[in-house]
TORLOFI-606752 format. One line per field, with one value per residue (C-alpha): residue number from 0; residue in one letter; x, y, z. Coordinates in steps of 0.1 Angstrom, whole numbers. Example, Ala and Ser with C-alpha at 12.3 -4.5 7.8 and 13.67 -1.06 7.14 Angstrom:
# residues 2
kolgu = [0_1]
mimi = [A_S]
x = [123_137]
y = [-45_-11]
z = [78_71]
***
This chain:
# residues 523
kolgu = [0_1_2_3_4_5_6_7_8_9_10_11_12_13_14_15_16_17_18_19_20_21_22_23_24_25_26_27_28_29_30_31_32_33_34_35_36_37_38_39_40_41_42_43_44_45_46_47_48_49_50_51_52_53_54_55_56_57_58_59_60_61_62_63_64_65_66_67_68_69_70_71_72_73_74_75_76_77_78_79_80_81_82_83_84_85_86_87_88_89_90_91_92_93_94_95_96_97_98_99_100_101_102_103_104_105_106_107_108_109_110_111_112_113_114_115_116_117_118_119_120_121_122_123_124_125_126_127_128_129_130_131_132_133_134_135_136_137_138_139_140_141_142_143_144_145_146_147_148_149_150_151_152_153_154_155_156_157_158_159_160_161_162_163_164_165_166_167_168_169_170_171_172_173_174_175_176_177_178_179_180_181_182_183_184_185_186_187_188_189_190_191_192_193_194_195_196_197_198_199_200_201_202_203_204_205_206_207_208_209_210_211_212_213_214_215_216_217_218_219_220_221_222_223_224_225_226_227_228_229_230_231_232_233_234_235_236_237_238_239_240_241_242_243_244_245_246_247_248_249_250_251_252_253_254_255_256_257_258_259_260_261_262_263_264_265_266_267_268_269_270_271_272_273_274_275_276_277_278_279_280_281_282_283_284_285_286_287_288_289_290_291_292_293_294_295_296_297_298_299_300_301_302_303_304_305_306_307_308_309_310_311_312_313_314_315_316_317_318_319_320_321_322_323_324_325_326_327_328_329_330_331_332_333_334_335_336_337_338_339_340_341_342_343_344_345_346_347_348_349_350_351_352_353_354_355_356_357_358_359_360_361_362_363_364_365_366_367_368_369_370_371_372_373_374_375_376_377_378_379_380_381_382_383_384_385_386_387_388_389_390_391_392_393_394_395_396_397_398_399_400_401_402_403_404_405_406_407_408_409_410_411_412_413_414_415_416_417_418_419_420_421_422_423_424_425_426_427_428_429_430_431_432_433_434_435_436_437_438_439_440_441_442_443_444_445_446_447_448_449_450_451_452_453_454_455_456_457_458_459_460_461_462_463_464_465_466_467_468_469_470_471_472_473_474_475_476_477_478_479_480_481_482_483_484_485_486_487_488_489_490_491_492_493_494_495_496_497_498_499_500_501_502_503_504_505_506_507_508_509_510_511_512_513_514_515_516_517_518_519_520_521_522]
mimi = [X_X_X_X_X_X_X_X_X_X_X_X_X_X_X_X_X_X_X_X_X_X_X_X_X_X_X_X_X_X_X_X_X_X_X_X_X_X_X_X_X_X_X_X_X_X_X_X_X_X_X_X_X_X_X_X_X_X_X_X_X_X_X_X_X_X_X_X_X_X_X_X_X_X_X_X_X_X_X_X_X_X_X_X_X_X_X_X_X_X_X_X_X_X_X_X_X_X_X_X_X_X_X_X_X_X_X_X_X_X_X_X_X_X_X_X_X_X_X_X_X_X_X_X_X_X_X_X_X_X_X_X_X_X_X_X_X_X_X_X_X_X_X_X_X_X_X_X_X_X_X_X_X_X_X_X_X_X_X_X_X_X_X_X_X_X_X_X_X_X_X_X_X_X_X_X_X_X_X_X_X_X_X_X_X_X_X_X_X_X_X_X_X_X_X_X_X_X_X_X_X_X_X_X_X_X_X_X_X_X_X_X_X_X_X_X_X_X_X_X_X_X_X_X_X_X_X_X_X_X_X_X_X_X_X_X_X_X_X_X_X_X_X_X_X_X_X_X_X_X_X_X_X_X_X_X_X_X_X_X_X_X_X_X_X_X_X_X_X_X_X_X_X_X_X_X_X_X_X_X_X_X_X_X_X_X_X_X_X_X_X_X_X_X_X_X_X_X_X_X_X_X_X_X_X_X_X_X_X_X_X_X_X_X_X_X_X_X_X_X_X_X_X_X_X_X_X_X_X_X_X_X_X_X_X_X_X_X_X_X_X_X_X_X_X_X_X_X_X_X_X_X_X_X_X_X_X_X_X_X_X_X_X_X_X_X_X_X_X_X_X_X_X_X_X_X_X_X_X_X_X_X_X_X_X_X_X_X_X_X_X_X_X_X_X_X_X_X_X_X_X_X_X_X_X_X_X_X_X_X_X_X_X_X_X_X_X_X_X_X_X_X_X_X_X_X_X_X_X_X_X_X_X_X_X_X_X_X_X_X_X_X_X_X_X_X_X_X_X_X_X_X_X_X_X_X_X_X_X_X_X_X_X_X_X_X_X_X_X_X_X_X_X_X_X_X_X_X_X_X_X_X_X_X_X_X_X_X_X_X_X_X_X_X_X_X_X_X_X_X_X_X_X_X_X_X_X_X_X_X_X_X_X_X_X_X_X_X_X_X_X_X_X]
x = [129_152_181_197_212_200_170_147_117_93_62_35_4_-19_10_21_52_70_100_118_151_176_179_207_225_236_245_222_238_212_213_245_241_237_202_191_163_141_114_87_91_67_55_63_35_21_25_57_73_80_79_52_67_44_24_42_71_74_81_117_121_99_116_152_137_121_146_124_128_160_167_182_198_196_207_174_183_194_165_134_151_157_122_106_128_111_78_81_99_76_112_104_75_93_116_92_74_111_125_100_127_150_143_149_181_187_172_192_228_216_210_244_262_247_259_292_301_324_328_296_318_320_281_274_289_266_236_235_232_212_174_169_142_160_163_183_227_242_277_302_289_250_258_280_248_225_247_250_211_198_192_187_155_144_164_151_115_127_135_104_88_109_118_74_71_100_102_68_69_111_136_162_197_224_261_288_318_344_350_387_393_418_399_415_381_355_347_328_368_384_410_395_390_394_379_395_431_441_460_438_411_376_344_320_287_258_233_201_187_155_165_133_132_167_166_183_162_187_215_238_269_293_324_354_362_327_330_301_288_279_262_228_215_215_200_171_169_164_136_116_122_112_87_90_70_84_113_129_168_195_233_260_280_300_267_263_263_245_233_222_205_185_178_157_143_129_117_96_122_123_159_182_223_254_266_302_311_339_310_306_270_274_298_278_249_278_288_256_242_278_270_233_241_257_227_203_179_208_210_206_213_213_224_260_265_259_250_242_216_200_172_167_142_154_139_160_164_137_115_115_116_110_142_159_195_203_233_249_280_299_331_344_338_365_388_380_374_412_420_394_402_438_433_410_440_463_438_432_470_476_444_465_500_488_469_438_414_378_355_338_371_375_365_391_416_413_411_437_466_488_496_525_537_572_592_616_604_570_535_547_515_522_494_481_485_464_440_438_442_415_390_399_395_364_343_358_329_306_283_250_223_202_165_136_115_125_119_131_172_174_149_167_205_188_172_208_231_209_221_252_227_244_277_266_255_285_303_281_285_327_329_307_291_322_327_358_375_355_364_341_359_331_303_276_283_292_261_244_266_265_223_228_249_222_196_217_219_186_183_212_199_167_183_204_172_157_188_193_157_149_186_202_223_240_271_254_263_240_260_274_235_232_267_246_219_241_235_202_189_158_162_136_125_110_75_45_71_69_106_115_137_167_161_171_197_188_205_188_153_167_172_140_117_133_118_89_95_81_107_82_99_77_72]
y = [1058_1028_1012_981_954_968_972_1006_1006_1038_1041_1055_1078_1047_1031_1005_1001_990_971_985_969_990_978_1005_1033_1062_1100_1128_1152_1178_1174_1169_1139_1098_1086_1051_1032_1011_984_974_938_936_950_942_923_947_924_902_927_900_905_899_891_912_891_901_882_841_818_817_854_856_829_844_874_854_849_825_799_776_761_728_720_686_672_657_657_621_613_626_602_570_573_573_545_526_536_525_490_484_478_488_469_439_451_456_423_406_427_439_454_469_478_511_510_485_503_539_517_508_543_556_526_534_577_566_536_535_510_509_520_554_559_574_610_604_595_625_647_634_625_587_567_561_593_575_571_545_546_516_499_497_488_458_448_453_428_401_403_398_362_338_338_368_373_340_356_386_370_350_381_405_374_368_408_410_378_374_376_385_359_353_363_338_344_342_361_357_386_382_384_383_361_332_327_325_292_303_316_294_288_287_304_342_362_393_378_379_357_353_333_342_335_328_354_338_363_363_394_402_407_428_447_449_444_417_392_367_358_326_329_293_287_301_264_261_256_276_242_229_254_252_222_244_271_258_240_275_283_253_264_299_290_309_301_284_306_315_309_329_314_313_282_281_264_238_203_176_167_202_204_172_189_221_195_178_206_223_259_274_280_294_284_287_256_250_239_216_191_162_166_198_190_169_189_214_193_184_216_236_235_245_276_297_298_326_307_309_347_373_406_424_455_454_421_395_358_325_303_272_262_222_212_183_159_162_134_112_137_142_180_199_224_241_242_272_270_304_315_345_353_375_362_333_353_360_322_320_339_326_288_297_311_281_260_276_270_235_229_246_224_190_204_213_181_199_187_197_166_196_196_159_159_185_173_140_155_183_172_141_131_113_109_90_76_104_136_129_144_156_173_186_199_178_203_181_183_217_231_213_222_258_253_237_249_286_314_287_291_277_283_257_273_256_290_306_289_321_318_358_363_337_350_388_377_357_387_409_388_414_431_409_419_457_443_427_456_479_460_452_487_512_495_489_451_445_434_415_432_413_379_361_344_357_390_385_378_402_427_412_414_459_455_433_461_492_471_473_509_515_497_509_545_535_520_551_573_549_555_592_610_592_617_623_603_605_568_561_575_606_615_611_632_658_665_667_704_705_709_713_740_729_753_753_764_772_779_755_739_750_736_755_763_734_742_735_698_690_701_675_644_652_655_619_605_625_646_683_702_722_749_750_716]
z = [1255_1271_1246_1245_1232_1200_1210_1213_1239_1234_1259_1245_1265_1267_1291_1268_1262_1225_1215_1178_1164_1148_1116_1101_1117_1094_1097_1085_1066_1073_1112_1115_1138_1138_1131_1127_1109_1140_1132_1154_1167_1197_1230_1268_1286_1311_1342_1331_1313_1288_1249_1230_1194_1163_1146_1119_1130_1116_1143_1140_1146_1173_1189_1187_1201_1237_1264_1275_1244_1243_1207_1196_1162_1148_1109_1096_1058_1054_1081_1055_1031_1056_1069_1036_1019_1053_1050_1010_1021_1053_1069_1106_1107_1101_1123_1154_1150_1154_1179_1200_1227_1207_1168_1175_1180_1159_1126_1141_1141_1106_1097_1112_1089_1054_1062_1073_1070_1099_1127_1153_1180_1168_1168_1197_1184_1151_1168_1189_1166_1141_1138_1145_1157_1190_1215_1239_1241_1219_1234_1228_1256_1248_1216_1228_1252_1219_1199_1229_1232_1196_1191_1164_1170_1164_1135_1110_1122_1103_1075_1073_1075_1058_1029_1024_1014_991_971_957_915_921_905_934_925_947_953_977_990_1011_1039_1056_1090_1115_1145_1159_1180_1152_1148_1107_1100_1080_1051_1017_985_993_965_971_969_1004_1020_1052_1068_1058_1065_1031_1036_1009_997_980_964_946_914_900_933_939_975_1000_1009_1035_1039_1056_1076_1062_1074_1048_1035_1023_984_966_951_984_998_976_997_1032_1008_1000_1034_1049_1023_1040_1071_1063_1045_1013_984_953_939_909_916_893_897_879_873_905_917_892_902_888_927_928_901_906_941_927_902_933_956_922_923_893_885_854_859_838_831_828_789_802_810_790_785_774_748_732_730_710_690_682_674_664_625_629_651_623_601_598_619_650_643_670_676_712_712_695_705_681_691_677_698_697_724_734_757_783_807_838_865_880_884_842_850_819_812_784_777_760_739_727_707_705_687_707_739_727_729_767_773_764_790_816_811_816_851_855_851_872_899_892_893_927_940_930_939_971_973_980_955_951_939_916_896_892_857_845_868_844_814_813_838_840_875_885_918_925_959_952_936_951_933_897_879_840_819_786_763_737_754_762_728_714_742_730_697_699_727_730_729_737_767_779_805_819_825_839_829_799_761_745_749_753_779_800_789_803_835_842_828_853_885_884_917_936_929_934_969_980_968_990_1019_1017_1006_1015_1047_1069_1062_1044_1074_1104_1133_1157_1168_1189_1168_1184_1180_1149_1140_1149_1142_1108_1110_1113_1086_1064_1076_1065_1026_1025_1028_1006_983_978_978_949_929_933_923_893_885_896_890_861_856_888_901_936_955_984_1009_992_985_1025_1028_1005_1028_1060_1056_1058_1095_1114_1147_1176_1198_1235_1238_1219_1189_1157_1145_1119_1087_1073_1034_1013_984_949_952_982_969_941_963_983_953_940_967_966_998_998_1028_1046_1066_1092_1112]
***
């Protein structure tokens, strides 16, 4: 009999010799000495000398027990859920028809930004030892060679192929936000409205997003001067290029403008916008209906929220383009129009002090200021307070969507109230995806940089659909629910011995079935 290393050989008469474990060591009271409890684990090849595991033995013991088998440990918990949101969104094969050369990495960057959301210089460490779709090094210096090759090319052939897939039978939610930046070299930063109240440079990032499948469908880069109102035109000039199909377009009334609206009247989009009440137009049509509204006919109930509508069909422009203008009241929301058209005032006050006016304004610049400018104090603006109150007396709690689609006023006031996805977006991207602050000062990079960032949205997105859907209950975010399955590792072995998965716990097994994943501990 030969020991060691816990481990008992005894050869038997036939020659061959067997390998036991010692499994417990303990002291016989009747012998007065040490015994211990031995398990059979395998036998020594006759001509090696090399174990030969039991078949008794699963593959993970056998391999410990062969000197012959190295092992490697990598997280592949938030891979099983990455690699089925793709398969579900047909991302990579997008992907791989735009970026032939390089979609692996790109996709793997993408991956490392939705469980981290750190900056891409720090994804080396986080690549190496996690499951991604590219094996190779992503140090600082590859990435920086990634983002100076990806051209524009290759990326509006993404979004004519990713924006095809995702937009048919979806209304198309449209917003813009400001993202600050410190670049001097950037020729998109610029001086304008920042909407996070920072007093910096920005450049303005427009999205649109699939409201039904709640995924990102494109996006433009405009310089940060680029008032929201005048950014609809180069909109749906990327749509022709692209060659999307006719749309549905959701916006709120930062977008209005009659030149805008006279545009989707005469490219055939579908479209349902807020409307500012300040217009003239639009106080007529109150004043027309105002009386009519409070009857029982008006009446509506959603929820706890009660409303008073009225619906008038329109003929819009040259093109006679059949719309409705959806008038709606609510009592308590005047009170909150107090407050809004206050704020509203400031800002059109600090545009004419500043001499800075935007042409979108004009009308309320007329109507509520007095403007006086002399040799000595220079430009003097006051409020009319006349003015003013009556426009709150008269048109507070008042609000109307115009809707090229929807006859019934609350189907079009839920399709518009549901355009909040976008906000959820930007909000996932300025503060869960690393993009509060642009780091990157040259344009091209920026771009592309901006492109992985675009990529990793979609992901998180879809993850947070499913959660929504799936785990209702659960506070997970789409990267804590990747953070959850950090734990959950696959150990790869050398050899004619099958990887295997470490046991899921009961929150993992949670995730994985939301997404209809089965962990199989043997792969």
């Amino acid at each position: 009999m030969e020991k060691r290393s816990g481990l008992v050989q005894h050869k038997k008469p036939n020659g061959t010799v067997y390998v036991y474990k010692i499994v417990d060591n303990y002291w016989d009271p009747k012998k007065q000495q040490s015994r211990n409890k031995q398990v059979c684990i395998g036998k020594l090849d006759p001509e090696t000398g090399e174990l030969i595991p039991s078949k008794r033995l699963n593959e993970s013991q056998a391999a410990s027990l062969d000197a012959a088998v190295t092992a490697k440990t990598s997280v592949s918990g938030p891979a099983m859920v990455l690699n089925r949101v793709d398969e579900e969104t047909g991302l990579s094969k997008a992907l791989a028809k735009s970026f032939p050369d390089s979609w692996r990495q790109i996709i793997s960057l993408a991956w490392y930004v939705a469980g981290t959301g750190c900056a891409l210089s720090h994804a080396e460490a986080w690549c190496g030892n996690h499951e991604t779709p590219f094996e190779g090094s992503l140090s600082s210096q590859r990435i920086s060679e990634l983002l100076e090759r990806m051209s524009e090319d290759e990326r509006q052939t993404f979004f004519k192929l990713w924006g095809k897939q995702v937009c048919e039978n979806d209304f198309l939610c449209y917003d813009i936000t400001s993202v600050s930046s410190y670049s001097e070299l950037n020729e998109f930063v610029r001086w304008g409205y920042n909407r996070d109240g920072e007093k910096l440079p920005q450049i303005n990032l427009a999205m649109v997003y699939g409201q039904k499948s709640r995924l990102p469908v494109t996006y433009r880069l405009l310089p940060g001067s680029i008032a929201d109102v005048k950014s609809l035109s180069g909109l749906l000039e990327t749509f022709r290029k692209l060659e999307f199909p006719s749309l549905h377009l959701v916006m709120d009334k930062g977008f209005y403008s009659q030149e805008n609206i006279d545009r989707l009247a005469e490219t055939g989009q579908n479209f349902t916008i807020a409307v500012p009440s300040r217009l003239k137009w639009v106080r007529e049509e109150i004043d027309r209906f105002r009386d009519g509204m409070y009857g029982p006919e008006g009446y509506r109930k959603v929820g706890d929220e009660v409303l008073y509508v009225h619906t008038r069909m329109l003929s819009w422009g040259k093109e006679k383009r059949r719309c409705y203008a959806q008038l709606y009241f609510n009592s308590l929301k005047a009170a909150e129009d107090y407050d809004k058209f206050t704020l509203e005032l400031l800002r059109y006050r600090e545009e004419l002090e500043r001499e800075r006016p935007v042409p979108e304004h004009e009308e309320a610049y007329r109507r509520f200021f007095v403007c006086k400018r002399t040799p000595r104090r220079g430009l003097k603006v006051s409020y009319n307070n006349e003015a003013i109150e009556t426009y709150r007396n008269d048109y507070a709690g008042f609000f109307v969507l115009l809707t090229t689609k929807f006859k019934d006023p609350l189907e079009a006031l839920r399709v518009y109230r549901e355009k909040d996805v976008v906000e959820k977006c930007f909000d996932d991207l300025k503060n869960g995806l690393d993009m509060k602050r642009l780091r990157v000062h040259l344009s091209g990079r920026m771009k592309s940089r901006m492109f992985i960032q675009f990529v990793s949205l979609i992901l998180t997105s879809r993850i947070r659909k499913t959660v929504q859907e799936k785990l209702p209950s659960s506070n997970y975010t789409p990267r804590s629910m990747l953070l959850e399955l950090e734990s959950l590792t696959t150990i790869r072995y050398t050899g004619k011995y099958k990887n295997r998965l470490v046991e899921a716990t009961k929150s993992q097994r949670e995730i994985l079935a939301a997404f209809g994943i089965e962990p199989q501990t043997s792969l």
